[in-house]
C-alpha positions as CSV (number, residue, x, y, z in Angstrom):
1,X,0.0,0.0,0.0
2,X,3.0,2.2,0.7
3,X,4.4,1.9,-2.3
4,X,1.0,2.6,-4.4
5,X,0.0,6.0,-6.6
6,X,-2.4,6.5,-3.8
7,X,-0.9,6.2,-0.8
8,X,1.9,9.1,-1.9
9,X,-0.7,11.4,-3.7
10,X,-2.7,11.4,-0.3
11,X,0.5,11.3,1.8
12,X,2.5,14.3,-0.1
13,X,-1.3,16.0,-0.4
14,X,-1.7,15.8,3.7
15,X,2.0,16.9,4.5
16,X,1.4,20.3,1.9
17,X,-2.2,20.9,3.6
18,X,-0.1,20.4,7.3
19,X,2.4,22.4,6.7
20,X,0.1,25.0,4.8
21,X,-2.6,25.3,7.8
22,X,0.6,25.7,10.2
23,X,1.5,28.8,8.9
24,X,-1.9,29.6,8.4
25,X,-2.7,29.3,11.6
26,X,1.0,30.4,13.1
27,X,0.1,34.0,11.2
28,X,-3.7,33.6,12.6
29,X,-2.0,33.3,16.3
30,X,0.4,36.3,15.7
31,X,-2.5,38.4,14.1
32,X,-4.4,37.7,16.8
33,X,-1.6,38.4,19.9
34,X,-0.8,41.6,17.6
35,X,-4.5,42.6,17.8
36,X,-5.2,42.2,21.4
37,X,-2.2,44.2,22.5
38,X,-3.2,47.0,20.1
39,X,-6.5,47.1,21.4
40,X,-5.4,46.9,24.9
41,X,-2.8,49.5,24.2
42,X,-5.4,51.9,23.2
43,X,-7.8,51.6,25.9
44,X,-4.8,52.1,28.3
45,X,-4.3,55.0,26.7
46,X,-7.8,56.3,26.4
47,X,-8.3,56.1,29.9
48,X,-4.9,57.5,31.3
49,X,-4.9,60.4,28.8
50,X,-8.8,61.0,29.6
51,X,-7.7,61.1,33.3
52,X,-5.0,63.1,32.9
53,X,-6.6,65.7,30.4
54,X,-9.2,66.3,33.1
55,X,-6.9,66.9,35.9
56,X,-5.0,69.7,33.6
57,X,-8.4,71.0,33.0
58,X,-9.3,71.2,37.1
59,X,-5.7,72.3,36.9
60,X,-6.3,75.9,35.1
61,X,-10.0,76.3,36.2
62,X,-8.8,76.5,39.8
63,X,-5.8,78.7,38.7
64,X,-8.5,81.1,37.0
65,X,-10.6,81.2,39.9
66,X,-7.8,81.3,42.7
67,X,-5.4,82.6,40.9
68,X,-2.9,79.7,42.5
69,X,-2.8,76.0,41.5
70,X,-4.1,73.4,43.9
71,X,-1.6,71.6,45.9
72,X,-3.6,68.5,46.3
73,X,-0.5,66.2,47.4
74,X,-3.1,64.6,50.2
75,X,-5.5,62.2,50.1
76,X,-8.3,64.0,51.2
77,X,-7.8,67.2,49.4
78,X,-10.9,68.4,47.5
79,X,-8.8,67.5,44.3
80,X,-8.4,63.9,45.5
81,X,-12.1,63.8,46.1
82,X,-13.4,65.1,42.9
83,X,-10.9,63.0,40.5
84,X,-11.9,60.0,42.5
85,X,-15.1,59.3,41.0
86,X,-13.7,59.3,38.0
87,X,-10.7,56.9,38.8
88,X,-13.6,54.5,40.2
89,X,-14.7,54.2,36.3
90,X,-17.9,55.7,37.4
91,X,-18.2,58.0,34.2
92,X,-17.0,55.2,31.9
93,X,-18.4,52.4,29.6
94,X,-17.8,48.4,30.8
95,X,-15.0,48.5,28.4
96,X,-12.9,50.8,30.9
97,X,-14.1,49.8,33.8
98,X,-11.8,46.9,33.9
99,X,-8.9,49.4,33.2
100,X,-7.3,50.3,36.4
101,X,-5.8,54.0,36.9
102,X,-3.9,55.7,39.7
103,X,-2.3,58.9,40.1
104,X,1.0,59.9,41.8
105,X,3.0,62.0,42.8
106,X,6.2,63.2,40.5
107,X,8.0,61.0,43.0
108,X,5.6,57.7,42.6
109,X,3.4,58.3,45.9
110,X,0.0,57.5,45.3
111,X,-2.5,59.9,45.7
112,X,-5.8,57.8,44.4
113,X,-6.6,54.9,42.5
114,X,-9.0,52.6,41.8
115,X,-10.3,50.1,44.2
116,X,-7.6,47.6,44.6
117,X,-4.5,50.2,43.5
118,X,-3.2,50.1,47.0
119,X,-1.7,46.7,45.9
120,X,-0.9,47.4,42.8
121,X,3.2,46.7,42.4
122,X,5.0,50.5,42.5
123,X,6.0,52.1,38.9
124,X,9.2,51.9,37.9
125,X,11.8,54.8,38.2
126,X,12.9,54.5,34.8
127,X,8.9,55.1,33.8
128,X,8.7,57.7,36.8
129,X,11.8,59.7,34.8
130,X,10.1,59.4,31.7
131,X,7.0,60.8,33.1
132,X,8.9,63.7,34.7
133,X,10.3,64.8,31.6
134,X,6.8,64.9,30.0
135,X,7.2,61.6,28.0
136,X,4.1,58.9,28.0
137,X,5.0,55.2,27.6
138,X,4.0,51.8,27.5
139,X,5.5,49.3,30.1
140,X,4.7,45.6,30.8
141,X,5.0,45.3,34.5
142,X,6.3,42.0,36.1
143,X,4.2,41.2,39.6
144,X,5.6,39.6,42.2
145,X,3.7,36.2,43.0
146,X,1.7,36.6,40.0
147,X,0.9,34.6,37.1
148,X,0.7,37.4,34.7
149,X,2.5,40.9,34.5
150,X,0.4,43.9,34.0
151,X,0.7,46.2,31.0
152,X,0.4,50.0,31.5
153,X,0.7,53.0,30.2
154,X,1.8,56.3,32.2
155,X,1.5,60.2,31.3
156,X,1.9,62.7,32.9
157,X,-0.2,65.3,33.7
158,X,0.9,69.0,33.5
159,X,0.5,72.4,34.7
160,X,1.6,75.9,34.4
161,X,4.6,74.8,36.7
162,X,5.3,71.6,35.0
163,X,4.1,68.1,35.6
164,X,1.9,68.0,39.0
165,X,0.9,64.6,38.9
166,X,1.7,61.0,37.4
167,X,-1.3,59.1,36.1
168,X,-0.8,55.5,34.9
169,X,-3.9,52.9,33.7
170,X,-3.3,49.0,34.0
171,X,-4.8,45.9,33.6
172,X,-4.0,42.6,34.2
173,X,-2.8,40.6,30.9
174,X,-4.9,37.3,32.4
175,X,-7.6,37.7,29.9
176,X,-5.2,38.4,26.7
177,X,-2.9,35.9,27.7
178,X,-6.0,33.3,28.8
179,X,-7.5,33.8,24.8
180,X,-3.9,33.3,23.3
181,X,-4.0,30.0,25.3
182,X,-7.1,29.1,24.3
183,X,-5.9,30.2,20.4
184,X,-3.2,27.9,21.0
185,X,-4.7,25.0,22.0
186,X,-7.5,25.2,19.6
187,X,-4.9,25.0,16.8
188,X,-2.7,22.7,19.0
189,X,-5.8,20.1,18.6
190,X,-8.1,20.9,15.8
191,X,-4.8,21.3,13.0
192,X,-4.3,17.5,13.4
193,X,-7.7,16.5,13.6
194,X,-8.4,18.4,10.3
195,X,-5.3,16.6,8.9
196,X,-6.0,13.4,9.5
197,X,-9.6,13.5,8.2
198,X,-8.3,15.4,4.8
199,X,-5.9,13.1,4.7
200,X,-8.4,10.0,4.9
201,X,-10.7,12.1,3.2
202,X,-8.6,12.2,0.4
203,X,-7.6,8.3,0.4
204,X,-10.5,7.8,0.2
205,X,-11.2,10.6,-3.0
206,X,-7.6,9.1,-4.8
207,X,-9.0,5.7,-4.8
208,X,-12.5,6.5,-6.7
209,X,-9.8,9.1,-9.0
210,X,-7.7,5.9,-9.6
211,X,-10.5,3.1,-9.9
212,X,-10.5,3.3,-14.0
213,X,-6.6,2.9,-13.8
214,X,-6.9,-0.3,-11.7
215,X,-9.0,-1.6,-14.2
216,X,-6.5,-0.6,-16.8
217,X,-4.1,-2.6,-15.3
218,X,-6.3,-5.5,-15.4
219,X,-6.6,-5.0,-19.1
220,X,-3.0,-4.7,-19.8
221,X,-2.3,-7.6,-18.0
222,X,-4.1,-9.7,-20.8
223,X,-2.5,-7.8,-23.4
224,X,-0.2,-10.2,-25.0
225,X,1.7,-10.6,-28.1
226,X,-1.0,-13.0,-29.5
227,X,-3.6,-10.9,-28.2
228,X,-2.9,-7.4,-29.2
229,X,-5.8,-6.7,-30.6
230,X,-7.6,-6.0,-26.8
231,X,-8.1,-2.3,-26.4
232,X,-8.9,-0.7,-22.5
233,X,-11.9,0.7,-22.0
234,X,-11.4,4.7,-21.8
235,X,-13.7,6.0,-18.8
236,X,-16.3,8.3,-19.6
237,X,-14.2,11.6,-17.8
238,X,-12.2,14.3,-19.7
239,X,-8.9,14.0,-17.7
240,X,-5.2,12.7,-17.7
241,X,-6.4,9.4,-17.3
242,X,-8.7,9.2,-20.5
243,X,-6.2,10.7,-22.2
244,X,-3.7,8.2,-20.9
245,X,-6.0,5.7,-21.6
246,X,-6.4,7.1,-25.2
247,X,-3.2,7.4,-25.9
248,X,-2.1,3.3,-24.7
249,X,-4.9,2.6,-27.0
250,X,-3.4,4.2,-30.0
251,X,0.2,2.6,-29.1
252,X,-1.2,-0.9,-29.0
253,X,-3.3,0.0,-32.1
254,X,0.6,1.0,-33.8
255,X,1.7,-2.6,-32.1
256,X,-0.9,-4.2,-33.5
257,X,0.0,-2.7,-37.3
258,X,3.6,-3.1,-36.3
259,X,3.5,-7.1,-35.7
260,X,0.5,-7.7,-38.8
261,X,3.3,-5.9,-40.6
262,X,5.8,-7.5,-39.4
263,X,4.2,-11.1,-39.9
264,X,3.4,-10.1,-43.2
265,X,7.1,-8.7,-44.2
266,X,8.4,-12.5,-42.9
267,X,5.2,-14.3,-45.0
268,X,6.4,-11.9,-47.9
269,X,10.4,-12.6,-48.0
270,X,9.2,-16.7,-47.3
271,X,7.4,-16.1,-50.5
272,X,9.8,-14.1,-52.4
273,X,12.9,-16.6,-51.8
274,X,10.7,-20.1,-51.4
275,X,10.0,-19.7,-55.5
276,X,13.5,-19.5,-56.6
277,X,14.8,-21.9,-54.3
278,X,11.7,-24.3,-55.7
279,X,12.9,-23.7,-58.6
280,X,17.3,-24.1,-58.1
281,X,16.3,-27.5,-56.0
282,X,13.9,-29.0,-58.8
283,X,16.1,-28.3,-61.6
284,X,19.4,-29.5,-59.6
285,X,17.3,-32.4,-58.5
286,X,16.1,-33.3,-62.5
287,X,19.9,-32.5,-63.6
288,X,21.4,-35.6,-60.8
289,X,18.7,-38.3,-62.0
290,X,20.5,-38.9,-65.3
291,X,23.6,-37.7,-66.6
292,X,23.2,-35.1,-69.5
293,X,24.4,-33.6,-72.0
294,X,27.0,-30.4,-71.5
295,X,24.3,-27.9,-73.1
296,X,22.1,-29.4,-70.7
297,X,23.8,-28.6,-67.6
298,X,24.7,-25.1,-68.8
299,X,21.0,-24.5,-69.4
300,X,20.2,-25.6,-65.7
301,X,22.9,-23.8,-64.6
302,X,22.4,-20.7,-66.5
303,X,18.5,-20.5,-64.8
304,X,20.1,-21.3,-61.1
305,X,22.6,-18.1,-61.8
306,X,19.2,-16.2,-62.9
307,X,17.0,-17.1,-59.7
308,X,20.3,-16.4,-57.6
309,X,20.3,-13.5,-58.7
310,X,17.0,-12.8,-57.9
311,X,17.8,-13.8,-54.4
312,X,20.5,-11.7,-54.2
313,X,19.0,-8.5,-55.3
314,X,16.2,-9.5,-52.4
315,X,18.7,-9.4,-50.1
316,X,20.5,-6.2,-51.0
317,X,17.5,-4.4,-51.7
318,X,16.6,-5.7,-47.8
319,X,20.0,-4.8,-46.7
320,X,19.4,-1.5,-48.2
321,X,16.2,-0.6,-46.0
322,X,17.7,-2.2,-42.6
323,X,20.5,0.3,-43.2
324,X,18.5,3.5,-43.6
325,X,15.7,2.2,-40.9
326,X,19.0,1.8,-38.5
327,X,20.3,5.6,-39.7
328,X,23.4,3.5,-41.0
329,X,23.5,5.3,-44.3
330,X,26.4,7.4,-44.7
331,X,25.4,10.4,-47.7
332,X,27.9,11.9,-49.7
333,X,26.1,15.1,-50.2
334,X,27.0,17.2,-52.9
335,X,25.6,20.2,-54.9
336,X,23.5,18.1,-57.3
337,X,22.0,19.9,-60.4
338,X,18.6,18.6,-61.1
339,X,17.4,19.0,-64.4
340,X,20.6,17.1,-65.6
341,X,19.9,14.5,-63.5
342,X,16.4,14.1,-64.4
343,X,17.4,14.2,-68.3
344,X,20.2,11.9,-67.6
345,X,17.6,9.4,-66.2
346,X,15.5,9.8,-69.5
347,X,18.1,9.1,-71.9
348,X,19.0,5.7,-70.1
349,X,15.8,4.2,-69.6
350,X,14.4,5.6,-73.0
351,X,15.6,2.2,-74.7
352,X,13.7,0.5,-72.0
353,X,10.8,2.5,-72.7
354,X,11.1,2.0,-76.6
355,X,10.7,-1.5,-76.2
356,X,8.0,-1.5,-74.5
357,X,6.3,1.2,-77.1
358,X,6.4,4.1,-74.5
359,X,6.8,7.5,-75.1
360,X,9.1,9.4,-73.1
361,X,9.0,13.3,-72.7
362,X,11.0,15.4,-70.2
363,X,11.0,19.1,-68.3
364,X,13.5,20.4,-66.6
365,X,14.6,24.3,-67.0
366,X,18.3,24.7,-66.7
367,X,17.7,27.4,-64.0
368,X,17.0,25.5,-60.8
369,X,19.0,25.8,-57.8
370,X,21.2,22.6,-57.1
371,X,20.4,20.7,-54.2
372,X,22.6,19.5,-51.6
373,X,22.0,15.9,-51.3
374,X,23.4,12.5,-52.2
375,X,23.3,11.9,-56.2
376,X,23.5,8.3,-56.2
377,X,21.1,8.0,-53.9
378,X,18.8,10.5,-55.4
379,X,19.4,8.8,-58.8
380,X,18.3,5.4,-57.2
381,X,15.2,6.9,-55.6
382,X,14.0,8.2,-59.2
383,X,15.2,5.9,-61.0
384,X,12.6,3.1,-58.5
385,X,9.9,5.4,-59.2
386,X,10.4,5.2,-63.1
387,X,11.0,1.6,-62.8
388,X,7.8,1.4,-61.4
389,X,5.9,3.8,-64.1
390,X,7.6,1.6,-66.7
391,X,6.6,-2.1,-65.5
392,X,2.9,-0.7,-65.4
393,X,2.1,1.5,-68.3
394,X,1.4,-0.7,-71.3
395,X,2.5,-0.5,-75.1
396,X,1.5,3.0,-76.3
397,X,1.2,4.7,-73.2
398,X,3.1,7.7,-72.5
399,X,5.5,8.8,-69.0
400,X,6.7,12.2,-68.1
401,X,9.2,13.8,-66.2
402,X,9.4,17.3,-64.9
403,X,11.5,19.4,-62.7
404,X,10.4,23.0,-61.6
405,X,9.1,25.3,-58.9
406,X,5.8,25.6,-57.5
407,X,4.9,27.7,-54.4
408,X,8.5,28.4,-53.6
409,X,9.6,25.0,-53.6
410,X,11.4,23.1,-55.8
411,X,9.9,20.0,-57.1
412,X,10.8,16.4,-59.3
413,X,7.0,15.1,-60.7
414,X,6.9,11.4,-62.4
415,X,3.3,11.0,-64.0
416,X,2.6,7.8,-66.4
417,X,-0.8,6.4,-68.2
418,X,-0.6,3.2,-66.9
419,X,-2.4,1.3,-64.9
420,X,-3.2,3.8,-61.8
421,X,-3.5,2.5,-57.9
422,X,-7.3,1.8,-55.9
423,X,-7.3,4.2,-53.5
424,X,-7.6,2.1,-50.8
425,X,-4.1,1.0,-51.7
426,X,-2.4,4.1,-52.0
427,X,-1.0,4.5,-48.1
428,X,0.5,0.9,-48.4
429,X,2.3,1.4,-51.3
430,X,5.6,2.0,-49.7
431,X,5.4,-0.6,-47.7
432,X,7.7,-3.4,-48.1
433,X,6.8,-6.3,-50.6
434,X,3.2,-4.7,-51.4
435,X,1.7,-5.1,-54.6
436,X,-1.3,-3.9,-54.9
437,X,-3.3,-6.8,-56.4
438,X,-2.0,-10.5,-57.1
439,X,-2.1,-9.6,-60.8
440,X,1.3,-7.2,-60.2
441,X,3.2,-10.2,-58.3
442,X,5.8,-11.2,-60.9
443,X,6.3,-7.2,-62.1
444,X,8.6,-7.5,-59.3
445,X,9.6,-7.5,-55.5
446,X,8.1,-4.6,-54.0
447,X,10.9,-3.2,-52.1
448,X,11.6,-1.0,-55.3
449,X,9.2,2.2,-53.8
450,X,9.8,1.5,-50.1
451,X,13.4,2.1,-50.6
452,X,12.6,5.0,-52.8
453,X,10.8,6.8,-50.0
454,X,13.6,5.8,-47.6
455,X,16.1,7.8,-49.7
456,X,13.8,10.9,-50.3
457,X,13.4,10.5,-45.8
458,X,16.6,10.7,-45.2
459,X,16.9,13.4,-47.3
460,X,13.8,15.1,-45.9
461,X,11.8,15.4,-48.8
462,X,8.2,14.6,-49.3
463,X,6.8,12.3,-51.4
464,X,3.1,12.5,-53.1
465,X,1.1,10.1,-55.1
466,X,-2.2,10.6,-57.1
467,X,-3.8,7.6,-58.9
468,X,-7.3,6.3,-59.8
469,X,-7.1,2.6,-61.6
470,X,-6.8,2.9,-65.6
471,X,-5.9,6.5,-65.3
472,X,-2.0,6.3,-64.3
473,X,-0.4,7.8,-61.3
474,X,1.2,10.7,-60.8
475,X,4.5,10.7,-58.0
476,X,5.4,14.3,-56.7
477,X,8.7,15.0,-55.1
478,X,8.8,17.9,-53.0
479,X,12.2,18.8,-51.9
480,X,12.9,21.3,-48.2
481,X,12.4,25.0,-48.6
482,X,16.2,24.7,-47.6
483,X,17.1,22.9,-51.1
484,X,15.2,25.3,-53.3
């Protein structure tokens, strides 16, 4: 199971989604710490500056009425009295009631506070300075005995004369520190809870995704070499998998031609050599029942040298195509004029073509660009193709040849009157030993155009036929854009 498509899609899928909700949730944490100190911050604030504003503002009214500030460094002065109501959190919403506030003297004695400021742990000096000097700042405050500090914030609160009085607000960091615990542990348990069930979750979701390649498996399994022709059924989704499904399809399909083809290449060169080795045996066996005469022996000699020779070009001409299909052709390539060449192939095969009552005609303009290619090669490719216009246009039928241009490209055309190609045997015609009807079996081997195409390959050009039975064929050779 370890090993299996499913198990590391889910596995690699849970360890991404753990290690993506971690920071998720390790930003959510800080966001959250961040956001509760901020608010806290600002409510320490509020109320310490709200304080401290009001004492200014008893401050000058008693100036302006007195003309003298108040000196209320006692706890029962009539200052103490009136800003005590207001340090109670009597004039404030539940918000700041929980905010604590004291006020003290430049030199940290407390002059009122909130219920419960009389324990409160004492300001620091450094914070005292600070205050002195007319600075306001932010201080977490470790208690003694405690299990959490206190955050405050202390201003100072000024007069004509400088800074009277010291207020600080406080609270307790229980509450903020109890909901960052609770953060904490909600993410300590829920992130692997929420794991795991993705994770099975998604075992369970990559074994219904992977069901149809199960079942391809099962299929390939019977594939065999005698039973190629079994196909997997594609499932009925528009994903990877039908297209991998599609696409093993089409490479057994290519198998499938690949072995027919093959069978039929071995059936073919069986056939090809088994008639003139019928024919060497029985005329070697008739020659050793009775002794004959020495015309006699050079007859059955002379028609063994023919039908080995028949073998032998077989062999060449197959020797020929296992070299190009291994790329063991070496070219000599060469500027090669074509309109010479094609003229020069006219001029030998037109005493062929007399013989057989067929009229030859050529065109090739002097001024085409040479080609960079092979010319015996190129010369055997053509001369295949013209082989094969002569052996099936009959007596009075005309072949041409032509060399030229045409869109930009530079082109060789071979077109005869003889007996055409059925279009249903027009894409095999290259192939190796294929006539196209029995009638064509002793015209000759059928390598002659499959090695013709393998030159023109490996040359990169493109060979075209048209043809239509009783009409002739026409072959088109169209050379690279690089050539012209």
């Amino acid at each position: 199971m370890f090993k299996s498509a499913r198990f590391k899609i889910t596995f690699w899928y849970t360890i991404t989604l753990f290690i993506t909700l971690s920071i998720f949730s390790f930003l959510i944490y800080n966001s959250m710490k961040s956001s509760l100190y901020e608010n806290l911050d600002k409510l320490l604030a509020f109320r310490a500056e709200g304080v401290a504003d009001a004492i200014e503002a008893y401050m000058e009214t008693e100036e302006l009425e007195t003309g003298r500030l108040p000196k209320g460094h006692a706890k029962g002065d009539t200052f103490i009295k009136i800003v005590q109501p207001m340090l109670n959190g009597e004039a404030y919403d539940s918000a700041l009631t929980a905010i604590e506030v004291r006020v003290l003297t430049p030199e940290g004695a407390l002059l009122a506070g909130s219920p419960g400021s009389d324990n409160a742990p004492a300001v620091p000096q450094h914070s005292l300075e600070d205050a002195r000097k007319g600075s306001a700042a932010y201080e977490t405050i470790l208690t003694d005995g405690e299990e959490t500090a206190l955050r405050s914030y202390t201003t100072p609160a000024a007069g004509r004369d400088g800074v009277l009085y010291i207020v600080q607000a406080y609270r307790s960091l229980y509450h903020t520190e109890f909901a960052l615990a609770h953060l904490r542990s909600m993410i300590t348990l829920l992130l692997p809870l929420i794991v795991l069930f993705t994770g099975a979750v998604g075992m369970v979701f990559a074994r219904i995704a992977l069901t149809p390649v199960h079942g391809m498996i099962t299929t390939i399994r019977q594939i065999t070499a005698e039973n190629l022709s079994l196909r997997i059924t594609p499932p009925k989704t528009h994903d990877e998998i039908r297209e991998l499904a599609d696409i093993f399809n089409n490479m057994l399909a290519r198998l499938e031609d690949s072995f027919i083809s093959q069978k039929r290449f071995i059936q073919d060169v069986s056939h090809e050599l088994k008639t003139p080795l019928t024919i060497i045996k029985g005329e070697l066996e008739v020659a050793l029942k009775r002794a004959r005469s020495a015309q006699e022996y050079a007859s059955i000699l002379q028609s063994n040298l023919e039908e080995t020779d028949k073998i032998t070009r077989i062999v060449e001409n197959l020797l020929t195509l296992a070299k190009f299909d291994n790329k063991e052709v070496s070219l000599k390539i060469s500027k090669v004029a074509l309109s010479p060449l094609i003229i020069g192939l006219a001029e030998d095969l037109s005493a062929v073509a007399d013989k057989k009552q067929i009229t030859f005609s050529v065109s090739a303009p002097d001024d085409l660009p040479e080609l960079s290619a092979d010319k015996d090669q190129l010369r055997r490719a053509l001369l295949n193709i013209l082989d094969n216009a002569i052996k099936y246009t009959g007596a009075g039928g005309r072949i041409k040849l032509e060399a030229g241009r045409e869109a930009g490209m530079l082109i060789a055309r071979i077109s005869d009157t003889g007996a055409g190609i059925p279009e249903a045997d027009l894409p095999h015609i290259f192939k190796r030993f294929y006539r196209a009807d029995a009638s064509r079996a002793s015209a000759g081997f059928g390598l002659g155009l499959a090695i013709a195409k393998a030159i023109l390959d490996v040359h990169g050009a493109e060979i075209r036929v048209k043809s239509s039975p009783a009409q002739g064929s026409v072959f088109t050779i169209i050379f690279p854009p690089k050539q012209g």
